[in-house]
N, C-alpha and C positions, 0 to 999 in steps of 0.2 A: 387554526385548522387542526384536528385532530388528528395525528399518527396511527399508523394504522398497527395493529396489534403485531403482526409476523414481520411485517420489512420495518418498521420503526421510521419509518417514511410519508410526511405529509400525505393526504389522500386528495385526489383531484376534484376540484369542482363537479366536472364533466368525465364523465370515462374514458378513456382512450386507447383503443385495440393498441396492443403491442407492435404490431405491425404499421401503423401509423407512426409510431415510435423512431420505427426502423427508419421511414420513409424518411423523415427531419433529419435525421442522423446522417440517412444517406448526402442528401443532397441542402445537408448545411454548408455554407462558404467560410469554412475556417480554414484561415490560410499555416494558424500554427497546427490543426490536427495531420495527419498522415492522409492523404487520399485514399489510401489504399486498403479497404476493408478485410480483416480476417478472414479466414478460410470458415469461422462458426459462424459468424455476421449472415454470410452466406445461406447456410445450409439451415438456419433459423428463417432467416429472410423466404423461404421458398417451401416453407416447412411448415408460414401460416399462411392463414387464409385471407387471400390479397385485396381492399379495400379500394375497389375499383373508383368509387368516386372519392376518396380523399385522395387518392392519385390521382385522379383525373383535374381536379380542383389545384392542387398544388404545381404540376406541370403547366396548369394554363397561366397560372400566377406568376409564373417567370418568362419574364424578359426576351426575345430571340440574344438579347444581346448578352443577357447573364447565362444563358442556356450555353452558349459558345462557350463561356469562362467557364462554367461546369463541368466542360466535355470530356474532363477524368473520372466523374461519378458515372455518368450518362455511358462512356464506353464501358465502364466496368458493368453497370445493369444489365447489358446488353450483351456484353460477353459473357459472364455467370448464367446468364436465364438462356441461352445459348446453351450452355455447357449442362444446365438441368433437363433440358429436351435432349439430350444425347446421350448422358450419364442418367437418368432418374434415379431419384431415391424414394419411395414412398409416394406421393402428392406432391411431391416437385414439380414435375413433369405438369401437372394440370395446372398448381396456380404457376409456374412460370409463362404459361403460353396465357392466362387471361390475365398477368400482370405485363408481358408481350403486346397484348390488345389494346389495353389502354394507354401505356406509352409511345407506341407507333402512331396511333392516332392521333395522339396530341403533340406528338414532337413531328409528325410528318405537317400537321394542318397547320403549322406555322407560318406565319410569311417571312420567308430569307431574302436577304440582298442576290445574295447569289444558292439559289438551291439545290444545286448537286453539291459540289463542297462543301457549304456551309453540311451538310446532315449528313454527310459521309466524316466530317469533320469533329460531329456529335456519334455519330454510332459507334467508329474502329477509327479515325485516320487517315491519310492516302495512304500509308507506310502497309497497313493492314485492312486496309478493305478485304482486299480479295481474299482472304481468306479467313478474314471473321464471317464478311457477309454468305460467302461461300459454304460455311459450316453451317449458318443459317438455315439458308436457302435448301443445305441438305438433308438436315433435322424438321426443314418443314416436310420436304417431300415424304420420308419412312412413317411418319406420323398420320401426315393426309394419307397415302399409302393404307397401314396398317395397324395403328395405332401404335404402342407403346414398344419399341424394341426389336435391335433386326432378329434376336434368339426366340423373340414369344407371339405367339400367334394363337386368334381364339379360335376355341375349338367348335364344330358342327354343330353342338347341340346344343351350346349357348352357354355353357359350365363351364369357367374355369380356363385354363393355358396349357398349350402341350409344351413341353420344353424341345428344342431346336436338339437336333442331333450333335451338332458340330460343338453346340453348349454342353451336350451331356460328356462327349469325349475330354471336352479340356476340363472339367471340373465341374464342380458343383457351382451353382447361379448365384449372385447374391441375391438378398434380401428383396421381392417386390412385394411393397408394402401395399394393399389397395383398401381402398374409402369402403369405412364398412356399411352394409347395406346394397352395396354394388356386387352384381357380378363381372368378374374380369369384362366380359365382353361388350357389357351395360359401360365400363370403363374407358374400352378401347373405342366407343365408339363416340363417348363423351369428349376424346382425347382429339378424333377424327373433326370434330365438329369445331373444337374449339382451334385447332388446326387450319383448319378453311377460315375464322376467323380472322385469325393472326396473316395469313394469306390476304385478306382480304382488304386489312389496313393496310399494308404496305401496299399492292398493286393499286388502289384509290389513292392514298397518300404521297405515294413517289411516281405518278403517273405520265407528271410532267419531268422527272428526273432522267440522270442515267442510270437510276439502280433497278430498275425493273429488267435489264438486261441481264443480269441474273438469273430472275427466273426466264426470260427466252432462253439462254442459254441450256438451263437447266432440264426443263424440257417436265413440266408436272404435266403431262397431258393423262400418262397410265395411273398416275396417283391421285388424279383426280377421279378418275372412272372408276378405280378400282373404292375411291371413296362413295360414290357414290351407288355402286354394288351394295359395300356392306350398308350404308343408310335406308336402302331399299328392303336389304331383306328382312328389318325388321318390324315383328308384326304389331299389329293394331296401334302403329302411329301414324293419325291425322296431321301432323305436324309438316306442312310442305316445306318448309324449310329445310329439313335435311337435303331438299336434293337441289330445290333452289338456289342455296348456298354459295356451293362448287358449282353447282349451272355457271351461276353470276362470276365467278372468279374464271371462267374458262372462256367466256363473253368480254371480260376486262382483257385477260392476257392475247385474245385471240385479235383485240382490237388495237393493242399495242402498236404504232408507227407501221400498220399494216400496208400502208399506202407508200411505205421509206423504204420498208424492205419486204422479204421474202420472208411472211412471219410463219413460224413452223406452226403455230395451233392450229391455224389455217388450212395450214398441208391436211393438220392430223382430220381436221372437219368431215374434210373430203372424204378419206379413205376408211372411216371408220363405219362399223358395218353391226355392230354389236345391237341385234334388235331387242334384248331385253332392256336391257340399257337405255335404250330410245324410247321407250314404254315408258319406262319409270320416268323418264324426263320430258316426256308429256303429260302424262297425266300429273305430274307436279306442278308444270306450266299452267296447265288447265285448270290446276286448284287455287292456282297462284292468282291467273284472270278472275277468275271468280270471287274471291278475298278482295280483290281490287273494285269491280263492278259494285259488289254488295255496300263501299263506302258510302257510293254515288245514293244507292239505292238510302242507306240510313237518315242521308239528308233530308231525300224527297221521294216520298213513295210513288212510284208513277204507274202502276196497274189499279184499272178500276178493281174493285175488293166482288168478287166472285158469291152465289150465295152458298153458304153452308147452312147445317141448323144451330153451329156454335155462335155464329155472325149475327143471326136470329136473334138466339136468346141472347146475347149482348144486347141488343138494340132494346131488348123489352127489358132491361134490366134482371134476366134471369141468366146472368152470365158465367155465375158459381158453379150452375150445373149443368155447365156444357162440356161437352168432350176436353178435357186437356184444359178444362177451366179457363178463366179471362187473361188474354196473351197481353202485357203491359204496351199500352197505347205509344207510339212514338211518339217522338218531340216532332212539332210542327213548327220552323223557323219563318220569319217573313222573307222577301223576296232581296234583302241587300244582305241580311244574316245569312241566308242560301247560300247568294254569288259569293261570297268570300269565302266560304267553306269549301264550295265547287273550284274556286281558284285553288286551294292548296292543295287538291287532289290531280292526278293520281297519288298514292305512297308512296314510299321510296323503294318499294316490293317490286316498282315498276320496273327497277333497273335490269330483269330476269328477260324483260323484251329485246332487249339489246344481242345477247345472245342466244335468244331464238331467232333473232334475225339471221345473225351468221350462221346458225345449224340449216336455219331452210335455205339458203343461199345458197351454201357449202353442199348439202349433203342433199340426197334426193331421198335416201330411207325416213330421213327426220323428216322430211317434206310429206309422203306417203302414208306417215301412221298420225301427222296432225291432222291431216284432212280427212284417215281412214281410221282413225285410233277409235274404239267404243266405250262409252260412255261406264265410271266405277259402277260399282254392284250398289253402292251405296243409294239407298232412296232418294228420290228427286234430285238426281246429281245431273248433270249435262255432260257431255262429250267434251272433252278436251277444247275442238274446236269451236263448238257450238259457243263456251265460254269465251273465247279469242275474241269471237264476234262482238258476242255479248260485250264486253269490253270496250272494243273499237267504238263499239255505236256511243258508248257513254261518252269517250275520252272525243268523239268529233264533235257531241252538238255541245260541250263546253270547251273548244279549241282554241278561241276565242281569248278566253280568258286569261291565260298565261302562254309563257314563250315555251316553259317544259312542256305542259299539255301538247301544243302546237309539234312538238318536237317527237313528244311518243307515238301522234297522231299519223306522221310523216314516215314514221316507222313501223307501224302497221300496216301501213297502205304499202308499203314496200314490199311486206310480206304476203299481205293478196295477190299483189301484181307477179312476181314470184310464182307464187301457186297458181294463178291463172294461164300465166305463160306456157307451163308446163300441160299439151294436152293429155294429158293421160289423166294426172288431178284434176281438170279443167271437166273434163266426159265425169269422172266421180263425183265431183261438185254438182254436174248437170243430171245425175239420175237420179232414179228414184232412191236407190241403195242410199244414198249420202241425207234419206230425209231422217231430221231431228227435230226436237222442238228448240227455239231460239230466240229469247229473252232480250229484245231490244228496245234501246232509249223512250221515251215519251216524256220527258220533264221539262221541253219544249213545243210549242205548235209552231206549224203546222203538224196532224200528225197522220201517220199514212195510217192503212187498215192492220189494226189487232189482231193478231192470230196467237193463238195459245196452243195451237195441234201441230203434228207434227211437220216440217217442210222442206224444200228440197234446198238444201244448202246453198246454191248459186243464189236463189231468189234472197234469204237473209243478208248477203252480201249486198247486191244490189238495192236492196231497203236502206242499209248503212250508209252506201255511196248517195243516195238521194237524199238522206237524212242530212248528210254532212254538206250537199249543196244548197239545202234549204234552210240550213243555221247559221253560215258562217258567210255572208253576205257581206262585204266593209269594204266604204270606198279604198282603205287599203287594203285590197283584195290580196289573202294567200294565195298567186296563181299557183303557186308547185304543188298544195291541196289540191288544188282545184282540178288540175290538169291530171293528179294521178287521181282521183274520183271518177271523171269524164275519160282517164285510158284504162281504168278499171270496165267500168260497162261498155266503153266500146271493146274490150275485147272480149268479155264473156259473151257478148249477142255477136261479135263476130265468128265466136265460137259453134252458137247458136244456128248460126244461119249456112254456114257451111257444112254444119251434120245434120240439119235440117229437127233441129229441139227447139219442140212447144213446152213452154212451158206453164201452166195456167198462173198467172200474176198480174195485178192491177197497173198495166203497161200504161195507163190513162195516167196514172202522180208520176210515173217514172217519165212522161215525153212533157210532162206537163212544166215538171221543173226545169229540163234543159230550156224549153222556150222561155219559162221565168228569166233562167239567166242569161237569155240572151236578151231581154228586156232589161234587165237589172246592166249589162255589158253595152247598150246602146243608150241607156237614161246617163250613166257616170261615165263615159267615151272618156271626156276632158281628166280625168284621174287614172283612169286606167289602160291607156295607151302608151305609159311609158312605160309601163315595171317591165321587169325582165321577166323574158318566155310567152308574153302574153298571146304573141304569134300563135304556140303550140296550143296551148288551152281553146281560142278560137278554133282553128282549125280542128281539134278534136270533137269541141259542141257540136260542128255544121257538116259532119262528118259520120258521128254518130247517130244528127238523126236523117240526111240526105240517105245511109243504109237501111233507115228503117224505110224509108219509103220506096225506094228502087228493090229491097229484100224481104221486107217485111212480110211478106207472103211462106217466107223460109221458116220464121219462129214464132212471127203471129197466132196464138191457139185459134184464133176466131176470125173472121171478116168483118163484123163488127168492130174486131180492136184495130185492126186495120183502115176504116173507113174513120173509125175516132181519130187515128193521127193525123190524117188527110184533111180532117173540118177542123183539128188544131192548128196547120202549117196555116190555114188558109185564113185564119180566122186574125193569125199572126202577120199578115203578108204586111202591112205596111208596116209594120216595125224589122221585117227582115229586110225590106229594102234600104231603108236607114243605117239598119246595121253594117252591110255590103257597104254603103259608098261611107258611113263613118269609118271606118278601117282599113276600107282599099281592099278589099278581101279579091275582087276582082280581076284585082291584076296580080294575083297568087295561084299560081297551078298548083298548091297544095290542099288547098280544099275544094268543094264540091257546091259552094253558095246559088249558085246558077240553079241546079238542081232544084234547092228550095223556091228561089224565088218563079224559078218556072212554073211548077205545079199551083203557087198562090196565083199568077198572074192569067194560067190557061183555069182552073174555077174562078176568078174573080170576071173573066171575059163572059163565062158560061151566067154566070149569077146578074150580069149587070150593073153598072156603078149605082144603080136608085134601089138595089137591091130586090129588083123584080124582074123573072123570066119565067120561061117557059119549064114545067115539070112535068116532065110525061105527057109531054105536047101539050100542055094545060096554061094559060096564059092568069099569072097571080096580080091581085092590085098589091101595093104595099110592102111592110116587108116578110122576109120568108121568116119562117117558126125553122127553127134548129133540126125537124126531121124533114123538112122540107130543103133545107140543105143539104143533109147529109143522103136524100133521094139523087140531088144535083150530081152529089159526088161520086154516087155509082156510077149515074148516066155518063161520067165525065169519064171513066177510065175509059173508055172506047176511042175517046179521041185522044188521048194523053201518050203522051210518048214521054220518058223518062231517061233522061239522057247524061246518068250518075257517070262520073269518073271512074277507071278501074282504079283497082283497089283501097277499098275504103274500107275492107275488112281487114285492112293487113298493117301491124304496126312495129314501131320495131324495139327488140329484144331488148330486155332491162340489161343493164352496164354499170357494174356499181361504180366503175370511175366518174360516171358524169356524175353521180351523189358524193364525191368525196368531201364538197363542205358540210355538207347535210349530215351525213357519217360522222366525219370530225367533231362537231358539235353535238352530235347523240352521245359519243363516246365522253365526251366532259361531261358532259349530264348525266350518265350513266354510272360515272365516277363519281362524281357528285353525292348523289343518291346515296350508292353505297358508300360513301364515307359518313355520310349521316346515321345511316340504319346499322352502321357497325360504330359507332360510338354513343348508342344509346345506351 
């Protein structure tokens, strides 16, 4: 091999960054070298620019067990790149915190015998934990905080660093070197971001640890807000991630052993009031669902294609000289190439749900601007919420498919229920004020009526919740889907009917399906009698719609939609009787079964069992024509007496204690996610 002219040194096959160099050097096992790297080693080592995946590659290549025998390299990286985030020099400071990112992730995702020690074992020690990790933990917050330094701070107009007062007094500053190209501020915020990443492996990483006590203790609630200030205020970036980010690290920390103890992010949830803040972090949300939805949508296009005259001239083959020229054709997959694509969705972006959960939970202002928040300036953008939806409808009619899906699913509907609970969003939901347009599933049939125009927010909800009972149908039935679907619309129409709101909606699919599934609950009885809850779900179905018929005069737009449910109940009478004594529903004072099956039993007396009577004193051969029923069913309210239970409009109040498995298990998954999508 030829020597190379200036080092007089074979030349390598392959090139290899210096800093790869460094890496072998670091974390060779010679037992006659010194462990202990020079103070240059150092200051070289953080001075280039760090080779995320040869570190990431080489860290996985070792052992848990050789990684233990290392743990004088492993604490020395760890303490140096610690000590670059406090001290900077130059670009220390940046590659230390994304050579931080990639070794937290791959030394946190390891499987230990025993996981707290064993990786407190690898990072400081017992001897020194607390106060290696503690300088850490410090050096994240000033960071996330503010970017680079408690002396420098950037300045209003986006130029440059003011120097600290208390810096100017003791001396002159050293040396801050910055990446040229960059403005300080373009810097500081690079600094902020990479910041939240390093946060973000270790709370995914050590989630099941005790090192996250740390940051409880530590308390990043202000330095996450105050990060997500500065990521706000800067202009023309589409990039949701800036705020997503720290969203999701405030949704990790806030979920921490929340159920163990008195977790303080929690507290902060509550009490935090800051509505610029809450803007930004919705409408990021809202960009977030959207990015999400639009996956589903790349699969499988599900709107019929509208005409234009670009659409036109494509068809006729003159599509060069249409508006905006010929938009490239998507991929069309077959229908098992789909389902397998559709199973690995949502993203892992979806983890951002998690803590929109706890903000709407927690906070009632977060609660107030997602349901009232308006839509970017940006063309064809949706309302924050509108997007939410948008999303839910996707993530229910393939729920199915996977236990994540299932899980996000679960956590949506959480957040409805939530927001319905609350009258005040519940009235906003039901006016006209709350109407948007709202972009909902169709990559499934059955499929209700398309609307593209604007509409009243309650009613998209309610499409979602009938969508999601009409997809997910399996003799092993999700009742706690099912049951927060069916305590979703019973309490918007209980809403309904006590402010006495019409609202015009195709209430014929929405009664249509609950009777489905009480067809579908009485055909599978022998499997679905035993899960757990299945009590509640029943008793909500026969609940929901015994209100509509005893109230239905309350939110009904029309006599007609009213008389339509009444030729449904009745049309269904012998399958509700079956259902009643398959269940025993009878001998439960918590539902309303009687009701139903009275109103089939007093029309089917009026109708005749040969299915011929008298209409309008008119005596028929044969059987009736379906308006000739539904003439019966006028005649019939005169003798009908409706003899509903009280309160069937009244349910009761969401308790995230009784969700604590459900929680538990979002909160892995949530983790999950984000260890994925911060180790890419």
């Amino acid at each position: 091999m030829e020597p190379s002219p200036l080092t007089h040194q074979p030349r390598p096959e392959v090139f290899q960054p210096k800093i790869v160099r460094l890496y072998e050097a670091l974390f060779k096992d010679d037992e006659d070298a010194s462990p202990e790297k020079p103070e240059g080693f150092w200051k070289e080592f953080f001075l280039l620019r760090p080779d995320r995946a040869s570190l990431k590659h080489m860290l996985d290549e070792i052992p848990v067990s050789d990684l233990l025998h290392l743990s004088s390299q492993t604490r020395q990286l760890f303490s140096r790149a610690t000590h670059a985030l406090r001290q900077p020099y130059g670009v220390g400071d940046l590659h230390a915190l994304d050579t931080l990112s990639t070794f937290m992730t791959c030394v946190l995702g390891k499987r230990y015998t025993n996981p707290s020690s064993d990786i407190i074992e690898v990072l400081a020690g017992l001897d020194q934990i607390d106060t290696v990790f503690g300088d850490f933990v410090a050096a994240l917050e000033g960071l996330i905080r503010g970017g680079r330094g408690p002396g420098l701070e950037c300045c209003p107009h986006g130029v440059g660093h003011v120097q600290d007062q208390k810096q100017q007094a003791d001396g002159p500053a050293p040396p801050q070197q910055q990446p040229r190209g960059k403005s300080n501020c373009t810097y500081t915020v690079d600094l902020q971001r990479r910041a939240v990443e390093v946060a973000l492996a270790v709370a995914s990483g050590a989630y099941q640890t005790s090192l996250l006590t740390y940051f409880i203790q530590r308390d990043l609630f202000p330095a996450i807000i105050s990060c997500i200030q500065s990521q706000a205020s800067l202009h023309n970036s589409d990039d949701e991630t800036r705020i997503t980010r720290p969203f999701m690290l405030l949704g990790l920390l806030a979920n921490y052993n929340k159920f163990e103890f008195q977790n303080p992010y929690q507290m902060r949830l509550n009490d935090f009031v800051n509505e610029r803040v809450i803007k930004d972090i919705v409408k990021s949300v809202g960009k977030t669902c959207r990015k999400l939805r639009d996956q589903y949508i790349d699969i499988q296009e599900d709107l019929p294609e509208g005409w234009t005259l670009a659409n036109t001239l494509n068809k006729i083959g003159l599509g060069a000289i249409a508006p905006g020229g010929k938009p490239p054709p998507k991929p069309v997959y077959d229908a098992d190439t789909a389902k397998t694509m559709f199973a690995e969705l949502p993203g892992e972006e979806a983890a951002v749900l998690l803590a929109t959960y706890d903000f709407s939970h927690a906070n009632k202002l977060f609660s107030l601007e997602l349901v009232a928040g308006a839509p970017t300036t940006e063309k064809g953008e949706d309302s924050p919420f509108a997007s939410f939806i948008s999303l839910t409808s996707y993530l229910l009619q393939h729920a199915h498919l996977s236990q994540r899906a299932t899980l996000y699913c679960h956590l949506n509907l959480m957040v409805f229920r939530l927001l319905i609970e609350d009258p005040v969003l519940c009235k906003r939901m039901c006016s006209d004020e709350s109407k948007v347009p709202v972009r909902l599933c169709r990559q499934r049939s059955p499929y209700l009526p398309l609307l593209r125009s604007e509409r009243v927010v309650a009613t998209a909800v309610m499409d979602t919740m009938i969508d999601a009972i009409n997809h997910n149908l399996r003799r092993r039935l999700d009742v706690g889907l099912y049951t927060l679907c069916v305590g979703i619309l019973l309490r918007i129409i209980s809403y309904m009917s006590r402010s006495r709101t019409r609202l015009q909606y195709h209430w014929a699919d929405l009664f249509r399906s609950l009777l489905s599934l009480i067809r579908f609950l009485t055909t599978y009885a022998s499997d679905l009698k035993g899960l757990s809850h299945i009590n509640t779900l029943l008793d909500h179905v026969v609940n929901l719609l015994a209100l509509g018929l005893s109230a239905g005069e309350t939110f009904l737009p029309t006599p007609a939609a009213y008389d339509d449910l009444f030729y449904k109940v009745v049309e269904t009478g012998e399958v509700l009787i079956k259902f009643r004594d398959t269940y025993g529903l009878a001998n439960r004072a918590s539902n309303s079964i009687d009701t139903l099956v009275s109103v089939s039993v007093h029309y089917k007396e009026m109708l005749g069992t040969d299915g011929s009577k008298a209409v309008k004193g008119k005596r028929t051969g044969g059987q009736l024509t379906s308006l000739q029923v539904a003439e019966v069913i006028k005649q019939g309210y005169e003798t009908l007496s409706i003899q509903a239970k009280e309160g069937l409009d009244s349910w009761e109040k969401y308790r995230e204690a009784d969700e604590r498995t459900l929680l538990k298990k979002m909160g892995r998954q949530a983790v999950g996610d984000v260890g994925i999508l911060i180790s890419r």
